[in-house]
FIKOLZA-1660 file (N, C-alpha, C; in steps of 0.1 Angstrom, whole numbers, plus 5000, padded with zeros to 4 digits):
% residues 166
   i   px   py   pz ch aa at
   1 1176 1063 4362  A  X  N
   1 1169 1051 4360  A  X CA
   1 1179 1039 4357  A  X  C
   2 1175 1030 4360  A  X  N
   2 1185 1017 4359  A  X CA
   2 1178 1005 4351  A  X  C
   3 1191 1002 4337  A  X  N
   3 1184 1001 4326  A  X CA
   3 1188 0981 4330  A  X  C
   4 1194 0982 4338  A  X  N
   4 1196 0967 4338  A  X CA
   4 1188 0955 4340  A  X  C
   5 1191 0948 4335  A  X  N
   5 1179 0938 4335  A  X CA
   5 1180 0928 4348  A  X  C
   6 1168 0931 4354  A  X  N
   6 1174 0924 4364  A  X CA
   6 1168 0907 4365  A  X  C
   7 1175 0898 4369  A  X  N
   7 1176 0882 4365  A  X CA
   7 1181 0878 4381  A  X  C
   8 1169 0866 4385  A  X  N
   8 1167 0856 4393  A  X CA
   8 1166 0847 4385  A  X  C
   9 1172 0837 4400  A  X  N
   9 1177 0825 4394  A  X CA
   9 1167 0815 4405  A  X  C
  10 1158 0806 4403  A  X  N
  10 1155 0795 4408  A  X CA
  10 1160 0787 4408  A  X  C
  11 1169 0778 4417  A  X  N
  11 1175 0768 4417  A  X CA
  11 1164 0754 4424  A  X  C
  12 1169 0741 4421  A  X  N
  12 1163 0734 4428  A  X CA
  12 1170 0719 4419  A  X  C
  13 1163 0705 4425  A  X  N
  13 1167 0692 4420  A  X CA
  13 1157 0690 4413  A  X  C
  14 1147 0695 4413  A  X  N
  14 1130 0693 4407  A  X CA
  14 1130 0681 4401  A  X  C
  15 1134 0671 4408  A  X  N
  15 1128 0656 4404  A  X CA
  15 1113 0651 4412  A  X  C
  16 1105 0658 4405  A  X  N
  16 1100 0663 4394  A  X CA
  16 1094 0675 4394  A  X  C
  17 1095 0688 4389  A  X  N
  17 1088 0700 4388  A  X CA
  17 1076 0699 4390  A  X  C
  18 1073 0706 4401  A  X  N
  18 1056 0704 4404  A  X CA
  18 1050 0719 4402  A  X  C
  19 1038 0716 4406  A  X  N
  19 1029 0727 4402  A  X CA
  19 1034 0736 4414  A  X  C
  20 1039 0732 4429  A  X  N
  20 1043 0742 4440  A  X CA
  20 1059 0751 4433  A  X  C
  21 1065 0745 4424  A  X  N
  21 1079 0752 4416  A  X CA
  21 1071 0761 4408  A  X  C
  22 1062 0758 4401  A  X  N
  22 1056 0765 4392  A  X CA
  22 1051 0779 4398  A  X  C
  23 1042 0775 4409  A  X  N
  23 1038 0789 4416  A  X CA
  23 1047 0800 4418  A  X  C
  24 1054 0797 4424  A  X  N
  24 1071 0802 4426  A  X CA
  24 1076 0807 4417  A  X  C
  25 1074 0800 4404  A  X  N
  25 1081 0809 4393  A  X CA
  25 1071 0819 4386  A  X  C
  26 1061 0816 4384  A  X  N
  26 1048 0824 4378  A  X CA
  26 1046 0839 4388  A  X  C
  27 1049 0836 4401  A  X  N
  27 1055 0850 4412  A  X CA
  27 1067 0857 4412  A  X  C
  28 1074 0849 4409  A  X  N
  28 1091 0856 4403  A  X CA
  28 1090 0863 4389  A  X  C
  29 1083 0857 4379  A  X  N
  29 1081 0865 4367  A  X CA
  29 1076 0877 4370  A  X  C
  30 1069 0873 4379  A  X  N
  30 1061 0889 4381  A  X CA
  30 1072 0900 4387  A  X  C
  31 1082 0893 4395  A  X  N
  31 1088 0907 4400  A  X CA
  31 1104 0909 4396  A  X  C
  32 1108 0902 4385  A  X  N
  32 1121 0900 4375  A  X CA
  32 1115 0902 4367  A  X  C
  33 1130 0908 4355  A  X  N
  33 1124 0907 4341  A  X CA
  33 1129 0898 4336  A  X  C
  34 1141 0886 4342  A  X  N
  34 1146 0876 4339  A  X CA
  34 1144 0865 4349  A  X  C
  35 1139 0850 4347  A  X  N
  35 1138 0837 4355  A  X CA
  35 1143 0832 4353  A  X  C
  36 1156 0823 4356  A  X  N
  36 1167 0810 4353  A  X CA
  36 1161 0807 4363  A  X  C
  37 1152 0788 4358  A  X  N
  37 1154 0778 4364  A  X CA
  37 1165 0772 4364  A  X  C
  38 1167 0764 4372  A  X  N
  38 1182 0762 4376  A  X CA
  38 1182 0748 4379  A  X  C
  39 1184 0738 4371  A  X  N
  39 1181 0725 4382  A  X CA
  39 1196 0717 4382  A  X  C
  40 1201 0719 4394  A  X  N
  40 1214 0715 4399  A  X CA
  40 1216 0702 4407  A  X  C
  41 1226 0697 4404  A  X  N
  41 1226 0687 4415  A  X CA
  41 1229 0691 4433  A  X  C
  42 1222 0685 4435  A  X  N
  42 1224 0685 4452  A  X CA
  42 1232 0677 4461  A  X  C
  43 1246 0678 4461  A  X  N
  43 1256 0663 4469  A  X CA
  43 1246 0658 4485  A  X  C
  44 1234 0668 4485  A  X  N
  44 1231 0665 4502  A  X CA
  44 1218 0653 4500  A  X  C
  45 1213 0657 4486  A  X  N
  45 1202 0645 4478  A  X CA
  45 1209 0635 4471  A  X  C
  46 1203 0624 4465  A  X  N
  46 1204 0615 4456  A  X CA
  46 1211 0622 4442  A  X  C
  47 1219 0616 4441  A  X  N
  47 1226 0622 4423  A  X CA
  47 1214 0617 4416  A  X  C
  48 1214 0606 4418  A  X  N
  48 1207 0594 4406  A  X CA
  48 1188 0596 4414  A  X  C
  49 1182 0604 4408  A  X  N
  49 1166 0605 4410  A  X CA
  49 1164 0596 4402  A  X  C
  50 1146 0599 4403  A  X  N
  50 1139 0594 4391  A  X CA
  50 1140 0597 4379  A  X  C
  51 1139 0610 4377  A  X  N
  51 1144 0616 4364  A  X CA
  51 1158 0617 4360  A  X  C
  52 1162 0620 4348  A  X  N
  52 1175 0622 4342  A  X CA
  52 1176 0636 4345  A  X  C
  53 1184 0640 4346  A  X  N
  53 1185 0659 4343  A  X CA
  53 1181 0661 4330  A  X  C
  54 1180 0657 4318  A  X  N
  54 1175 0658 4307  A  X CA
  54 1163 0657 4309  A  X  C
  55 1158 0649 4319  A  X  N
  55 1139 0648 4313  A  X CA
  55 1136 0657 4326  A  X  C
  56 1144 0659 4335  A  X  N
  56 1138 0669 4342  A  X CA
  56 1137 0688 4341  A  X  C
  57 1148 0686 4331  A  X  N
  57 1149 0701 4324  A  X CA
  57 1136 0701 4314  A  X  C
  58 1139 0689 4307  A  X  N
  58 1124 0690 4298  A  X CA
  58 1109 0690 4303  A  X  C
  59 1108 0683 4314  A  X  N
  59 1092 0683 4328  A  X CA
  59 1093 0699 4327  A  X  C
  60 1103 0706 4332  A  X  N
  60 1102 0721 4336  A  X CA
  60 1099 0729 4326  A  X  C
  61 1105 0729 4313  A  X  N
  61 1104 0738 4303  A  X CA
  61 1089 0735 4297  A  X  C
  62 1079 0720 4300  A  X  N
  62 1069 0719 4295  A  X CA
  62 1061 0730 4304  A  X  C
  63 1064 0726 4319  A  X  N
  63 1052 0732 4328  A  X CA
  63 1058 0750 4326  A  X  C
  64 1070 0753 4322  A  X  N
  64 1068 0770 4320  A  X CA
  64 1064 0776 4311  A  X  C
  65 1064 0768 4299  A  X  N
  65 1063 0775 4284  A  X CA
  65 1050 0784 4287  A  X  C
  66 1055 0792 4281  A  X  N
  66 1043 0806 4280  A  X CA
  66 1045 0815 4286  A  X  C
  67 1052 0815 4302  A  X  N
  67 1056 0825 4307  A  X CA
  67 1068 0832 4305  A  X  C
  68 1066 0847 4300  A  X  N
  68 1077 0853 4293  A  X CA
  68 1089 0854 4305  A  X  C
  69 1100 0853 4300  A  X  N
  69 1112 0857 4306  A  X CA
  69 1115 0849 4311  A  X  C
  70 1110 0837 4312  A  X  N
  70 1113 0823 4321  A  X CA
  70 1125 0814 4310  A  X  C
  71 1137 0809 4317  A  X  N
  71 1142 0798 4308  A  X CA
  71 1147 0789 4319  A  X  C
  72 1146 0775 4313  A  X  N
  72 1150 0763 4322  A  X CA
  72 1167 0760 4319  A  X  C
  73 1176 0759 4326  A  X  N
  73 1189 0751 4323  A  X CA
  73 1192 0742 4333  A  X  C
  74 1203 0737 4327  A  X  N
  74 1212 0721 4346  A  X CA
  74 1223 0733 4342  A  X  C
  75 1227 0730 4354  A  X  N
  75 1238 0733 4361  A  X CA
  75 1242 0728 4374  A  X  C
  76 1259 0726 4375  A  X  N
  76 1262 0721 4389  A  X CA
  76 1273 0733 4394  A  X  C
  77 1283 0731 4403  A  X  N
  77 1285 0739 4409  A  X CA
  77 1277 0748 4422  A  X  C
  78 1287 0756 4427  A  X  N
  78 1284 0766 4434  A  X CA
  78 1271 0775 4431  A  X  C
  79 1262 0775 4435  A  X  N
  79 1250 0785 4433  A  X CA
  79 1251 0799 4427  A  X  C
  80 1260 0802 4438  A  X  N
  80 1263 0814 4441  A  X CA
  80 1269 0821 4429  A  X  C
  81 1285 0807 4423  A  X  N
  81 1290 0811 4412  A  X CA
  81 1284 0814 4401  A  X  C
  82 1273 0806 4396  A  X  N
  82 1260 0801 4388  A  X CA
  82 1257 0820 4384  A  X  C
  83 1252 0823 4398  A  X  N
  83 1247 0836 4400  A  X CA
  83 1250 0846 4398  A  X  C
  84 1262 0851 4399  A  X  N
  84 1274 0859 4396  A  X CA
  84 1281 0852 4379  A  X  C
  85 1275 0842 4372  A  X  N
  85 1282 0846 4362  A  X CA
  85 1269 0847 4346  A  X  C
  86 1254 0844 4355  A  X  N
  86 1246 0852 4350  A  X CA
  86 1239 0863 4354  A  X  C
  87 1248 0872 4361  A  X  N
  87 1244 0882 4365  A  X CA
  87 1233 0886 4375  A  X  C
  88 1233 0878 4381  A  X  N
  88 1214 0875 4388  A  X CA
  88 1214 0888 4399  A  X  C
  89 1205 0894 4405  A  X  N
  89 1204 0904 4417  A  X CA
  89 1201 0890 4428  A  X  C
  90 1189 0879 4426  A  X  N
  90 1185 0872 4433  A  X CA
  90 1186 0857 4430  A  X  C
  91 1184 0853 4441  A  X  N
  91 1181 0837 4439  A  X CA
  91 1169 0838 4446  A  X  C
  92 1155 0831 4442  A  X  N
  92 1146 0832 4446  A  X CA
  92 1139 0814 4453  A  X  C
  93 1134 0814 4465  A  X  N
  93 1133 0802 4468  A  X CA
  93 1116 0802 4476  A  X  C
  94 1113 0792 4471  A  X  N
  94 1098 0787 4478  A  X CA
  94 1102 0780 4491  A  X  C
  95 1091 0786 4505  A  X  N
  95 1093 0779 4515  A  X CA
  95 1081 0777 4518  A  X  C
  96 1074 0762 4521  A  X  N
  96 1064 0758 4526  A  X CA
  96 1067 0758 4538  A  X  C
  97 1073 0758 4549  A  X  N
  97 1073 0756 4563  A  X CA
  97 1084 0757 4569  A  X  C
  98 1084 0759 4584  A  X  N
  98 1099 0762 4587  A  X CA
  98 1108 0756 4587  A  X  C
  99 1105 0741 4581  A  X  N
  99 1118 0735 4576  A  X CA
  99 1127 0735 4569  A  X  C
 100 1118 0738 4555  A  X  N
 100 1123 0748 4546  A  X CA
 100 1137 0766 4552  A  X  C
 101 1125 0769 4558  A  X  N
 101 1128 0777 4565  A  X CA
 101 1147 0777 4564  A  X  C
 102 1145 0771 4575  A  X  N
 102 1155 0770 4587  A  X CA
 102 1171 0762 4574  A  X  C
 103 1164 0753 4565  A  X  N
 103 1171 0748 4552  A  X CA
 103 1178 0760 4547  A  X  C
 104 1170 0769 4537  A  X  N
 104 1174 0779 4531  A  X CA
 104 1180 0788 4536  A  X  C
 105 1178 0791 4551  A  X  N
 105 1184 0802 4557  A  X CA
 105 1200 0799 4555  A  X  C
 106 1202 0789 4562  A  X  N
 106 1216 0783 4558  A  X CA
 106 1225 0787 4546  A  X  C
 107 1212 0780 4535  A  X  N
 107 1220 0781 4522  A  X CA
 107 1223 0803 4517  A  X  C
 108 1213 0806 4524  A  X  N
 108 1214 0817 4519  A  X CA
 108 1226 0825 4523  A  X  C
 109 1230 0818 4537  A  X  N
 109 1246 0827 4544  A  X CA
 109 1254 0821 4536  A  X  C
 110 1253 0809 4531  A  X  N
 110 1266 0804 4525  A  X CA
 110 1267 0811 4509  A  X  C
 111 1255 0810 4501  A  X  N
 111 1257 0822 4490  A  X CA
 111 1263 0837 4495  A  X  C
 112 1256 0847 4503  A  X  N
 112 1259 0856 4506  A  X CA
 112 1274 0855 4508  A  X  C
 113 1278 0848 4514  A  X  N
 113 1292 0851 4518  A  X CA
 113 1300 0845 4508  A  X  C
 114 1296 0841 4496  A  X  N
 114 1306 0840 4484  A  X CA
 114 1301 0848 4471  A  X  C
 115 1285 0851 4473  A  X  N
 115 1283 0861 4463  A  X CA
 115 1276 0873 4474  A  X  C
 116 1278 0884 4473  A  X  N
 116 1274 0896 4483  A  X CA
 116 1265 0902 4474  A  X  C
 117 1263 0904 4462  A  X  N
 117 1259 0911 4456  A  X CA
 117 1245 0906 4451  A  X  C
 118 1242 0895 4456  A  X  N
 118 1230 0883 4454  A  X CA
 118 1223 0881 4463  A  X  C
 119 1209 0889 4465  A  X  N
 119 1203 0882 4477  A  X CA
 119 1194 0868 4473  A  X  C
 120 1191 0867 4488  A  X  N
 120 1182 0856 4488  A  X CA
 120 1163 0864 4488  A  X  C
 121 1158 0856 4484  A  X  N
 121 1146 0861 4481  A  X CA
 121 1137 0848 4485  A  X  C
 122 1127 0851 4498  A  X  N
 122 1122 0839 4498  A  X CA
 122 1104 0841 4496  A  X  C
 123 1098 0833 4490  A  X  N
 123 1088 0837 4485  A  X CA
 123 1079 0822 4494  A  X  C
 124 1070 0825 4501  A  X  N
 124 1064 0819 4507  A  X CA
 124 1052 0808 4501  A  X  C
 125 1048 0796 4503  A  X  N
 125 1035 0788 4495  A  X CA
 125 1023 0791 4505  A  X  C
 126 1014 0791 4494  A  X  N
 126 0998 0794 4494  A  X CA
 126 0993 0782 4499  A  X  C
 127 0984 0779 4506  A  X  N
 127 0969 0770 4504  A  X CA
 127 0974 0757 4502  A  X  C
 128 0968 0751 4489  A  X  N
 128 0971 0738 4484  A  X CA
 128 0988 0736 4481  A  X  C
 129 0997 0745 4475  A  X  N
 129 1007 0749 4476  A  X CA
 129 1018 0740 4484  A  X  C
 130 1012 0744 4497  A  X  N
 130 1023 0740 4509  A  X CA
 130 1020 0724 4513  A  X  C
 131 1015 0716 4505  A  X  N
 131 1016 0701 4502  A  X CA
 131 1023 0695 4496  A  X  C
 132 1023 0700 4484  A  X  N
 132 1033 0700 4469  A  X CA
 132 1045 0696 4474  A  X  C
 133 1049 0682 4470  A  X  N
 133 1064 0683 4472  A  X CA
 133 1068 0672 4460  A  X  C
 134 1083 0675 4454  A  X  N
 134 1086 0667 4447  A  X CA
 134 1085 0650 4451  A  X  C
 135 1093 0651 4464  A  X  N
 135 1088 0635 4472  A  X CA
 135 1075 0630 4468  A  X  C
 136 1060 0637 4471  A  X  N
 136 1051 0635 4469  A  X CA
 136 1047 0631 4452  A  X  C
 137 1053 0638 4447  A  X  N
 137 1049 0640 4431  A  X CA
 137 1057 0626 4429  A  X  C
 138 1068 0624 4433  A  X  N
 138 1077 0607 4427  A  X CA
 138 1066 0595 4435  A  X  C
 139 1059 0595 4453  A  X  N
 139 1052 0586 4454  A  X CA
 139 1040 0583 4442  A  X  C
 140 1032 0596 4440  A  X  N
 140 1021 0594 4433  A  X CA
 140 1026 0583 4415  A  X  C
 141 1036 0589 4413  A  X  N
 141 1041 0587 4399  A  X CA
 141 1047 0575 4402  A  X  C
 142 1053 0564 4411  A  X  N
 142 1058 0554 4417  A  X CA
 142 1044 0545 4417  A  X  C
 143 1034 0549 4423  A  X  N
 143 1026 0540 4426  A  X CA
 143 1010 0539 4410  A  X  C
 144 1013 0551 4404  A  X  N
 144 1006 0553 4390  A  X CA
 144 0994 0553 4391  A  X  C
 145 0997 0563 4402  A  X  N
 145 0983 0574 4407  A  X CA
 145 0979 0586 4397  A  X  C
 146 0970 0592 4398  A  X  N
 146 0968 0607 4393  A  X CA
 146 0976 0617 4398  A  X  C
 147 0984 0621 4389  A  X  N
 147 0989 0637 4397  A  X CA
 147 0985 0649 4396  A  X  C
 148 0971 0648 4386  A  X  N
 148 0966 0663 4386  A  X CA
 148 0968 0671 4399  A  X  C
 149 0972 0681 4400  A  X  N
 149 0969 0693 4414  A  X CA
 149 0982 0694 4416  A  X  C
 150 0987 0680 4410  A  X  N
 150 1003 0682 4416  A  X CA
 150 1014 0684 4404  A  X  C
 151 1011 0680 4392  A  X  N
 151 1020 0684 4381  A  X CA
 151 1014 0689 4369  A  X  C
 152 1018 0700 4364  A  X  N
 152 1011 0702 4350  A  X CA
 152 1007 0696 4341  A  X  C
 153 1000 0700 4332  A  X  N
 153 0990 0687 4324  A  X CA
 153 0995 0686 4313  A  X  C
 154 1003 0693 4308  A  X  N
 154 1017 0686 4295  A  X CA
 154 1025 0677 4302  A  X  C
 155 1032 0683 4318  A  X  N
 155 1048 0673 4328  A  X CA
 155 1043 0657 4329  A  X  C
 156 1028 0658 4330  A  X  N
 156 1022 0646 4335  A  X CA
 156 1020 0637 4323  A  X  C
 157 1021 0641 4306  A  X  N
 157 1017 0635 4299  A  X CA
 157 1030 0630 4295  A  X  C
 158 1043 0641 4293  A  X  N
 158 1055 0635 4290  A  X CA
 158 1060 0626 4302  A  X  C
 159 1055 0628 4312  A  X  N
 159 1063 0615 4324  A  X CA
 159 1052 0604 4319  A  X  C
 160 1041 0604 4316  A  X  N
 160 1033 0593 4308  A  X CA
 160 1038 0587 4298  A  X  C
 161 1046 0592 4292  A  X  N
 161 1049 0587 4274  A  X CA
 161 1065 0578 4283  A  X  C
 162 1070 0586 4290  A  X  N
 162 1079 0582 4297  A  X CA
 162 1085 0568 4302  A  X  C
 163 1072 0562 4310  A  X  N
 163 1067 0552 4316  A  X CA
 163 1059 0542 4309  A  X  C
 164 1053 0545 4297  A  X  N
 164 1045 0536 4288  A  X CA
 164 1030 0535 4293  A  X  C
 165 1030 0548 4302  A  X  N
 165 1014 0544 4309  A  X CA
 165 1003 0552 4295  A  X  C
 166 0995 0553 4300  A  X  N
 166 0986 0556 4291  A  X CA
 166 0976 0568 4295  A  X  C
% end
């Protein structure tokens, strides 16, 4: 029997954590006993989002609280290194469509061939799910729309206190 604990890592820029990250992790809890969110910079995105990495670590840690084995951290660097130096079996990634697709596949040869010991794990979106996008979640919040359906109902209140909306 193998007593090790085994730990995925979700990586992403989650400006801003939506409820489609969420799904993704609430399905990863289920099949790890350990979840590192991971919110890293991306050189291929914007350094400078809407959010801080501070308030986007905090959006995530509101929308996970409860779910056991789940923790949010920033990190930059190499993924892979990230991954191999918390021990991870997986990195786990949400794909709405084959763009995604065809994205991750990428990233996943480029982990593999600097961490081998780490797969990629890709976990597919549901239904309403495969709409969810952080782009969408910054229009709605840009324009000071509703984002129920799209952000959790703590994420939405601290990006409210955030903004001075009400």
């Amino acid at each position: 029997m193998n007593d090790r604990i085994r730990t995925a890592i979700i990586p992403g820029s989650f400006d801003p954590f939506t409820l489609g990250h969420l799904d993704v992790v609430k399905r990863a809890a289920g099949l790890f006993d350990r979840v590192v969110v991971a919110i890293m910079v991306n050189p291929e995105k914007s350094a400078s989002g809407m959010f801080t990495f501070a308030e986007r670590k905090r959006i995530a840690e509101i929308s996970v609280s409860g779910i056991p084995g789940v923790t949010v951290i920033t990190a930059g660097g190499y993924l892979a290194d990230l991954a191999g130096a918390l021990d991870a079996c997986a990195i786990v990634k949400g794909v709405r469509n084959t763009d995604d697709y065809e994205y991750e596949q990428e990233m996943a040869v480029f982990n593999h061939e600097r961490n081998p010991h780490c797969e990629t794990v890709y976990l597919p979106s549901y239904g309403k799910m495969t709409e969810i996008s952080s782009t969408f979640a910054r229009r709605l919040i840009f324009e000071g729309k509703n984002t129920d359906g799209v952000l959790a109902d703590g994420a939405s209140e601290f990006i409210r206190s955030l903004t001075g909306e009400k």
